[in-house]
C-alpha positions as CSV (number, residue, x, y, z in Angstrom):
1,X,21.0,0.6,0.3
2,X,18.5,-1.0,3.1
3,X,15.7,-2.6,1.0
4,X,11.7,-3.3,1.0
5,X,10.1,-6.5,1.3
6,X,6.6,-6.7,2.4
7,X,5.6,-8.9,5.8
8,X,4.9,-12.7,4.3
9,X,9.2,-12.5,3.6
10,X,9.2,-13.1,7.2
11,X,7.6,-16.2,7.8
12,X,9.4,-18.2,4.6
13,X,12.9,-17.1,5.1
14,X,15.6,-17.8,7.7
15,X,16.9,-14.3,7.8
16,X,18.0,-13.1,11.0
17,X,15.5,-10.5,12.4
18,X,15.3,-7.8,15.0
19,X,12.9,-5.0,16.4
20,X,13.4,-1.5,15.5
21,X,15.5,-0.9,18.4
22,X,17.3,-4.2,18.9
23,X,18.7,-3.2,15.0
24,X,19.8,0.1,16.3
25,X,21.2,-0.9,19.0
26,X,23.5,-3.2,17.4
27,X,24.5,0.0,14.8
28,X,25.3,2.1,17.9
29,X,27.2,-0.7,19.6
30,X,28.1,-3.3,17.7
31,X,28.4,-7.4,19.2
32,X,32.0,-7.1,18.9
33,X,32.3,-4.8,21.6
34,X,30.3,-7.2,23.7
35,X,26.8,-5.2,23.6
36,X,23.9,-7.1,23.6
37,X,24.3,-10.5,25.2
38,X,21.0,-11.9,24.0
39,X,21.0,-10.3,20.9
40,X,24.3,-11.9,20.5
41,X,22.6,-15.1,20.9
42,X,20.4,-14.7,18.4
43,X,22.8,-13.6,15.6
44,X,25.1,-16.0,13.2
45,X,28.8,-15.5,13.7
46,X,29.5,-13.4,10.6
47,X,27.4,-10.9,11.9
48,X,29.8,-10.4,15.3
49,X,32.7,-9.8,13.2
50,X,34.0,-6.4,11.9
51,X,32.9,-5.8,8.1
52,X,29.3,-5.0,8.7
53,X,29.9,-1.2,7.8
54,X,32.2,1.0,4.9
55,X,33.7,3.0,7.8
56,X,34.2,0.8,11.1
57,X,37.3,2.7,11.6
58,X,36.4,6.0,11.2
59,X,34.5,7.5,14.6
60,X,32.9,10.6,12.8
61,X,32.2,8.8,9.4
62,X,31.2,5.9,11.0
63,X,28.3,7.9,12.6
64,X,27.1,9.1,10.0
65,X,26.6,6.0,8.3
66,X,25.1,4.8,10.9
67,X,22.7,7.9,10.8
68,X,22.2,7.5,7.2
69,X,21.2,3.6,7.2
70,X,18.7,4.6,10.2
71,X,17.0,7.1,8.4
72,X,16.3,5.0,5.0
73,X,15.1,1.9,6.3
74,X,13.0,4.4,8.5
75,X,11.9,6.0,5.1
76,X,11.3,2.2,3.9
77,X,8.6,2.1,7.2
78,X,6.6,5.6,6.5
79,X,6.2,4.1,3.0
80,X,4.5,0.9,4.0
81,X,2.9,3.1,6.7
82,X,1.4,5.4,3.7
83,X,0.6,2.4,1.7
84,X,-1.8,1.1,4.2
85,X,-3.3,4.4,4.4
86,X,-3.9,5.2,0.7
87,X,-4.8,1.6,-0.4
88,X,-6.4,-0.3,2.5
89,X,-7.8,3.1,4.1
90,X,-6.4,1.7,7.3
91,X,-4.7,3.1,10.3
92,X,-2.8,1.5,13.0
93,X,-3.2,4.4,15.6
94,X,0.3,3.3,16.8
95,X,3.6,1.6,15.9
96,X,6.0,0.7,18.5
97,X,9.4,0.2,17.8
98,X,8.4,-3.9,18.3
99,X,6.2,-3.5,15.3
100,X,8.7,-2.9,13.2
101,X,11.1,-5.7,11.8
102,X,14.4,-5.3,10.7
103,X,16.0,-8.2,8.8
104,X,19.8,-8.5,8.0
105,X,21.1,-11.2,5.1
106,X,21.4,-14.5,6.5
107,X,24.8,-14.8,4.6
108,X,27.8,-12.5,4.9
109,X,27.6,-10.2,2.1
110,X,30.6,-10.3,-0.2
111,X,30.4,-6.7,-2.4
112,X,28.8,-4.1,0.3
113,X,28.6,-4.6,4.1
114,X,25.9,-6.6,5.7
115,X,23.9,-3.9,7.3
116,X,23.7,-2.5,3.7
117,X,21.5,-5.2,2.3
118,X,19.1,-5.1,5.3
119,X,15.0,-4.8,4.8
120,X,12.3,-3.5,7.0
121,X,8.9,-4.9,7.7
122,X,5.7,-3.9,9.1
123,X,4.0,-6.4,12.1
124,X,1.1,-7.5,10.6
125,X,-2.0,-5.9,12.8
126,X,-3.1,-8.6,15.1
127,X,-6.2,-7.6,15.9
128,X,-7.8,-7.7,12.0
129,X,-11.7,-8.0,12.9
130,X,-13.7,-5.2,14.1
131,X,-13.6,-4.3,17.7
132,X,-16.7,-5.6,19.8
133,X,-18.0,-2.7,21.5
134,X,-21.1,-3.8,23.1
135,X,-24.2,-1.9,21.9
136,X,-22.3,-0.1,19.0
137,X,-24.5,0.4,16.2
138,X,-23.9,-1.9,13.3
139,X,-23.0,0.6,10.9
140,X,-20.5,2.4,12.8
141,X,-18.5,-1.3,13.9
142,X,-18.6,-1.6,10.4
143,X,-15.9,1.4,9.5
144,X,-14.2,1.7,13.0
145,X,-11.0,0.8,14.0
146,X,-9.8,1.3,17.2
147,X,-6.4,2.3,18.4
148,X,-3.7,-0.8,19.7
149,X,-4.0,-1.7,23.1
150,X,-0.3,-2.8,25.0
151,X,2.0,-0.5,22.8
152,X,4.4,1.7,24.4
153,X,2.9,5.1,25.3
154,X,6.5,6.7,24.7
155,X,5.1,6.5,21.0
156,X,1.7,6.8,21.0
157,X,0.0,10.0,20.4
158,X,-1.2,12.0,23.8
159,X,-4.6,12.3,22.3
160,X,-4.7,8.1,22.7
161,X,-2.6,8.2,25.6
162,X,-5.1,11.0,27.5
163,X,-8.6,9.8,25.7
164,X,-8.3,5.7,26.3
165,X,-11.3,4.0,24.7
166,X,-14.6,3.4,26.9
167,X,-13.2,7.0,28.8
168,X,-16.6,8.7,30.6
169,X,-16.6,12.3,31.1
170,X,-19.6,14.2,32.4
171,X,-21.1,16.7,30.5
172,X,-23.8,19.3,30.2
173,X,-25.9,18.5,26.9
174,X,-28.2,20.2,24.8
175,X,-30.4,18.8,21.9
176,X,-30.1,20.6,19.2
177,X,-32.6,18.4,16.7
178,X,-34.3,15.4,17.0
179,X,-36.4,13.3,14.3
180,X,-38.5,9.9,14.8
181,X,-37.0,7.4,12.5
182,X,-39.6,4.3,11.7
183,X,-40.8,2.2,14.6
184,X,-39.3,-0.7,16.0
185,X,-42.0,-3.2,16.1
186,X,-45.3,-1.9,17.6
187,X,-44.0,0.4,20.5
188,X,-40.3,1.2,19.9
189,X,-39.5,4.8,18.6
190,X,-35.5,5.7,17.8
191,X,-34.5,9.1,16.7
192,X,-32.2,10.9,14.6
193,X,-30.4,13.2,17.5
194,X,-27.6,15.6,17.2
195,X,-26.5,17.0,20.8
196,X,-24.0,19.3,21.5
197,X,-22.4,18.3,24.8
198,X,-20.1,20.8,27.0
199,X,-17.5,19.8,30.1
200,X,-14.0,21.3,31.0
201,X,-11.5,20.0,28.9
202,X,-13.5,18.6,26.1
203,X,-12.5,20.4,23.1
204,X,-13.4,19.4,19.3
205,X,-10.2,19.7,18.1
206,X,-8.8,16.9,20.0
207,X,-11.2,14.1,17.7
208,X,-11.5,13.3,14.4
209,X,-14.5,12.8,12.5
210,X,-13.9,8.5,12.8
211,X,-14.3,8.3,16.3
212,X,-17.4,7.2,18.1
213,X,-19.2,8.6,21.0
214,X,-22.0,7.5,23.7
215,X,-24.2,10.4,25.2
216,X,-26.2,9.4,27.7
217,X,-29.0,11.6,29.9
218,X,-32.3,10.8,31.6
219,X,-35.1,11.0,29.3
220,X,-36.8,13.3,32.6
221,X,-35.6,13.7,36.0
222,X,-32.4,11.8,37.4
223,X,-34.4,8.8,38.2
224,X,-36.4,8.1,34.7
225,X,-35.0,6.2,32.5
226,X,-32.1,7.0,30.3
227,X,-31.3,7.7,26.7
228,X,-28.7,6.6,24.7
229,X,-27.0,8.1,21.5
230,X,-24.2,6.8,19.4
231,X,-22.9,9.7,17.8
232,X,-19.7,11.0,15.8
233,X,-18.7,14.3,15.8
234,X,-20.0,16.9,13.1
235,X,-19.7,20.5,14.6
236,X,-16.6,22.4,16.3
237,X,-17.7,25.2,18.1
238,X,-15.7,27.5,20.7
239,X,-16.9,24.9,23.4
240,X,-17.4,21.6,23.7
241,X,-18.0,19.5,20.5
242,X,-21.3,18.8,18.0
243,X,-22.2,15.1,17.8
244,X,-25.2,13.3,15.7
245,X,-26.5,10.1,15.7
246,X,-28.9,7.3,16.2
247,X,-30.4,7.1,19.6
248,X,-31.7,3.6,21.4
249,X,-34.9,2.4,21.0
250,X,-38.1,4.1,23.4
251,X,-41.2,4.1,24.4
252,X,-43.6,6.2,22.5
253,X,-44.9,8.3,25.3
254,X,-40.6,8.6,26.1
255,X,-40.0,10.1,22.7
256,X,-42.8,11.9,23.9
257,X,-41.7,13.4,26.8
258,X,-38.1,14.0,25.2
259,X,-39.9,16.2,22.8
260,X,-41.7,18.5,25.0
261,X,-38.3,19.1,27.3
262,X,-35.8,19.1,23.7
263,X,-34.7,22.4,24.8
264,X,-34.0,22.1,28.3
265,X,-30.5,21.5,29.2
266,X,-29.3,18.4,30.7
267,X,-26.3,18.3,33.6
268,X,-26.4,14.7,34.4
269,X,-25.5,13.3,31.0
270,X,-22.5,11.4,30.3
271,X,-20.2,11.3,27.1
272,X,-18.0,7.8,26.6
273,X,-15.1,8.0,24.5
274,X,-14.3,5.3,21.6
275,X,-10.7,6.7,19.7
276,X,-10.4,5.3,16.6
277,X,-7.4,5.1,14.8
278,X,-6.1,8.1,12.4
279,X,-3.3,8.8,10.0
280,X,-2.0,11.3,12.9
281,X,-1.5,8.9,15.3
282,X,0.8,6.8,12.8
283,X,2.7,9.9,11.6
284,X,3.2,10.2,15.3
285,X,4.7,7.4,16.5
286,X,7.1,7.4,13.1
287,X,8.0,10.6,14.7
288,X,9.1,9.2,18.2
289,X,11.0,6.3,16.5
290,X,12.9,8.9,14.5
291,X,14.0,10.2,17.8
292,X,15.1,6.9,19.9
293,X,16.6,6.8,16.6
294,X,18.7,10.0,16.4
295,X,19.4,9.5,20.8
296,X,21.3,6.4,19.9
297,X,21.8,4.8,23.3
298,X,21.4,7.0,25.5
299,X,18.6,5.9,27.1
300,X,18.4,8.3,29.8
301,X,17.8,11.4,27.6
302,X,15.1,9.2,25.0
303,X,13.3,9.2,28.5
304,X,13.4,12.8,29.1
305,X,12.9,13.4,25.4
306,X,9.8,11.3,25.1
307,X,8.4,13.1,27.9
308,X,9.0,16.3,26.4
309,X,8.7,16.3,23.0
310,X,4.5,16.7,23.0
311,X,4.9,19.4,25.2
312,X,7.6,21.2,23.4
313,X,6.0,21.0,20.0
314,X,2.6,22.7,21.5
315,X,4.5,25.2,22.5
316,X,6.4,26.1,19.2
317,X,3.3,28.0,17.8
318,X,4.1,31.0,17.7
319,X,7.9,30.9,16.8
320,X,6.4,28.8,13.3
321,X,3.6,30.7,12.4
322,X,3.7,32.5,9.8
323,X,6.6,30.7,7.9
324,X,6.9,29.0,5.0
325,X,6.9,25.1,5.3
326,X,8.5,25.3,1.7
327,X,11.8,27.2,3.3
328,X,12.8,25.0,5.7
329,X,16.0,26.8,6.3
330,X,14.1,29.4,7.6
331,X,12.0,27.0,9.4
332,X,14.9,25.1,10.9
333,X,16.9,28.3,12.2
334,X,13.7,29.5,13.6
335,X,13.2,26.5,15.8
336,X,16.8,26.3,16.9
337,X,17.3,29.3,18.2
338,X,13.7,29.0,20.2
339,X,14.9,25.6,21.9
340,X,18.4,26.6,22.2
341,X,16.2,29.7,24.8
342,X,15.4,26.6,26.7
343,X,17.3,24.2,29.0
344,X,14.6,21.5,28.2
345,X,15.6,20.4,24.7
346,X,18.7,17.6,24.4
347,X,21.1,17.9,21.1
348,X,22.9,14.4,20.1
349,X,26.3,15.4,20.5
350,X,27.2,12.4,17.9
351,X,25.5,14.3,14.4
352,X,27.1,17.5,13.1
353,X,24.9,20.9,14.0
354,X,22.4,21.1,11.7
355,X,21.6,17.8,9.9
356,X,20.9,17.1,14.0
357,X,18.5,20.7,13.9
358,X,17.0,19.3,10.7
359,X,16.0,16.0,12.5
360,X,14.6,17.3,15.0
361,X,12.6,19.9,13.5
362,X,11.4,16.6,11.4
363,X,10.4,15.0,14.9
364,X,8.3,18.3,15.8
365,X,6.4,18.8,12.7
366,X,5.7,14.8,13.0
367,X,4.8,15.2,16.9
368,X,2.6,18.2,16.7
369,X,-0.5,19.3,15.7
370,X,0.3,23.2,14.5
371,X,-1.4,23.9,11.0
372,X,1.1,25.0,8.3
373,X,3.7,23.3,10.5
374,X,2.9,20.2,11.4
375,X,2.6,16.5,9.0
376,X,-0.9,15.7,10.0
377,X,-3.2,18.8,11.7
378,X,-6.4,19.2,11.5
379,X,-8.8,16.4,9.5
380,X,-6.5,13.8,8.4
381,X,-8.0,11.9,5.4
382,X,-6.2,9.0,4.5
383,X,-5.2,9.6,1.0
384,X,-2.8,11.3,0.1
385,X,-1.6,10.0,3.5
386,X,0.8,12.5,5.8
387,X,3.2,9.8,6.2
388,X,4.2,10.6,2.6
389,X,5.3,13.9,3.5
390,X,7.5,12.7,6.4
391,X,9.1,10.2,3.9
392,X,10.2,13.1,1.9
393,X,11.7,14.8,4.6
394,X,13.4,11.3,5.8
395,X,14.7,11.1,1.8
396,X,15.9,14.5,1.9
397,X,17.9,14.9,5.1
398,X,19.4,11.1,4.3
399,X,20.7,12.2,1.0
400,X,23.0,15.3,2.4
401,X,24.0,12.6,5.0
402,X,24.9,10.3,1.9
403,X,27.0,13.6,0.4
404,X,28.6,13.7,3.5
405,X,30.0,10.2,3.7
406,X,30.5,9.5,0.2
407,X,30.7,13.3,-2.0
408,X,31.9,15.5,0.5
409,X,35.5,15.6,-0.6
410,X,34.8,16.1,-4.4
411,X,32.9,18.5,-3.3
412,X,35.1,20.5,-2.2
413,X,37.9,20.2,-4.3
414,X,35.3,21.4,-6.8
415,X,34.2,24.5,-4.9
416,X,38.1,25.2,-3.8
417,X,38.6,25.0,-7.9
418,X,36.0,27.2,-8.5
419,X,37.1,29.6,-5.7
420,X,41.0,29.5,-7.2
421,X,39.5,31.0,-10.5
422,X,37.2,32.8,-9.2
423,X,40.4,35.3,-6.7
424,X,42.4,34.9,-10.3
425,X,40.3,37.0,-11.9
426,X,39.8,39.2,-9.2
427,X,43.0,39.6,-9.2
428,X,43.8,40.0,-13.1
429,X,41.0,42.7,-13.1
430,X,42.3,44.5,-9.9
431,X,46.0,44.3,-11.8
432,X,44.5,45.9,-15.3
């Protein structure tokens, strides 16, 4: 079974290595058949021969091996994933599929087939310091980390992909409080400020309590000078979003002047956007690699896919409220039978009916933000990290792929046994 070894492995060992999907392109077409001309470059010559799975020969086992090894070293990548989030309180805010390394033995293997003893690793982050944001108070540098700049947007979250950081957006603000806090020198005065600041399209929801904002307004009219808070969120309401924080330092007869017009609204401020990373964003992006996963190579539906998967798991709502997330039968047929409504929804033809409707109800609940439905809605704390819940699914749906390769047949001899005795006694009963 694939394996876990954490990152330092891959600077002392001579193991051949490959990206997420580099690795699954060489499951879905192997080197022998000529796929892959610099990957083929890259890989010893054991590796190009036949022998690299249990069931070469077999098109319909053969797939779902493939499927099964896929989903446990995918497993192996949500658990590192959760590990950084429990124990090091640390979120990537994005994993592309070149983040994640996926070694094979670098000798043949002689008792199982070499793409059975492979291991997965995690990209160490490359950017380990804190982001320099100029003007960012101390204390907030101090626990921020800001999303990955360069990944692929096809697997990073449309909150980072829509809210990049430094974004301005005008808005309408409103002090709500404001407190002196002690002087800065002589003539200096900064304030403890919470604003609640309005525009179309800026809706709580959308942040998390870890990301930092900039208000800015004129202290008076458009051309005095102007104030600046840095603020995180601390109030949801209907419209706009709550922030509070420390302001810059003033003049005296500034603060002054701020106090007498606190209550008077303010239509030239500006809000400037600083994402930091989250759980969700991590959960997502295991989500999308989930899905190039189950595509396989077909590259033109994971580009159709990519672009409508954020889209399609808004819209599930109200087809998955209500249910159970403990019945996921229920769950799974209920989602079905919604996309199979719509023409904007791609089944792999490749993995049998519902294992395939079981995976990608798994890339849904890890894609969306629904309550009750989804991995990671709402405040996402770090521990217990929603990656962990997305690992269980991945262990689930990878063991009834396992009975399908390797159980399947006893299986049903036992249930045809237990059928044969089952019609006997009927049938003594019926004949008494």
């Amino acid at each position: 079974m694939p394996g876990l070894h954490d990152s330092e492995q891959l600077t002392v060992t001579n193991q051949p290595s490959f990206t997420w999907n580099e690795f699954c392109g060489l499951l879905d077409r192997p080197l022998s058949d000529g796929y892959g001309a610099d990957l083929a470059a890259r890989c010893p010559g054991w590796l190009k021969s036949p022998g690299q799975l249990f069931f070469e020969a077999h098109p319909q086992k053969r797939t779902l091996e493939v499927l099964y090894l896929k989903l446990c070293l995918l497993r192996e990548v949500c658990a590192l994933v959760s590990i950084e989030h429990e124990q090091v309180c640390r979120a990537r805010g994005g994993i592309s599929p070149e983040d994640v390394i996926v070694q094979v033995p670098e000798h043949r293997a002689t008792m199982i087939p070499t793409c059975w003893g492979t291991t997965v690793s995690l990209k160490a982050k490359v950017q380990e310091n804190k982001p320099l944001i100029v003007g960012m108070p101390p204390e907030m540098a101090s626990d921020f980390t800001a999303v990955p700049t360069g990944m692929d947007l096809a697997y990073a979250s449309p909150l980072v992909k829509n809210w990049p950081q430094g974004k301005k957006l005008p808005v309408t603000a409103l002090i709500q409080s404001m407190d002196p806090l002690p002087a800065e020198g002589e003539t200096l005065v900064r304030g403890a400020m919470q604003v609640h600041a309005i525009a179309d399209g800026l809706n709580a929801k959308d942040f998390s309590d870890h990301d930092v904002f900039r208000v800015s307004f004129p202290v008076g009219d458009r051309r005095s000078p102007r104030l600046e808070l840095w603020a995180r969120r601390v109030g949801s309401p209907e419209r706009g979003m709550i922030v509070s924080g420390t302001s810059s330092g003033m003049a005296r007869s500034l603060w002054t002047q701020l106090t007498r017009t606190q209550s008077e609204v303010r239509s030239s401020a500006e809000l400037a956007v600083y994402r930091a990373a989250t759980p969700a964003h991590d959960v997502y992006s295991c989500g999308m690699l989930l899905l190039r996963a189950l595509l396989g190579p077909d590259a033109r539906g994971w580009e159709q896919a990519s672009d409508l998967v954020p889209s399609i798991g808004e819209r599930l709502q109200p087809v998955v409220q209500g249910l159970d997330p403990d019945d996921p039968y229920s769950m799974v047929i209920g989602v079905r039978d919604r996309l199979k409504e719509s023409t904007d929804w791609l089944a792999a033809a490749t993995i049998p009916g519902l294992l395939w409707w079981d995976a990608a109800v798994t890339v849904l609940r890890a894609t969306s933000r629904i309550p009750g439905f989804s991995y990671a809605a709402g405040a996402v704390e770090y521990g217990p990290s929603p990656a962990r819940l997305l690992e269980r699914e991945l262990q689930s749906i990878a063991r009834r792929v396992r009975i399908e390769l390797f159980e399947a047949s006893e299986r049903d001899v036992f249930l045809r046994g237990v059928s044969d005795r089952v019609l006997d006694e009927l049938g003594a009963r019926i004949e008494r």
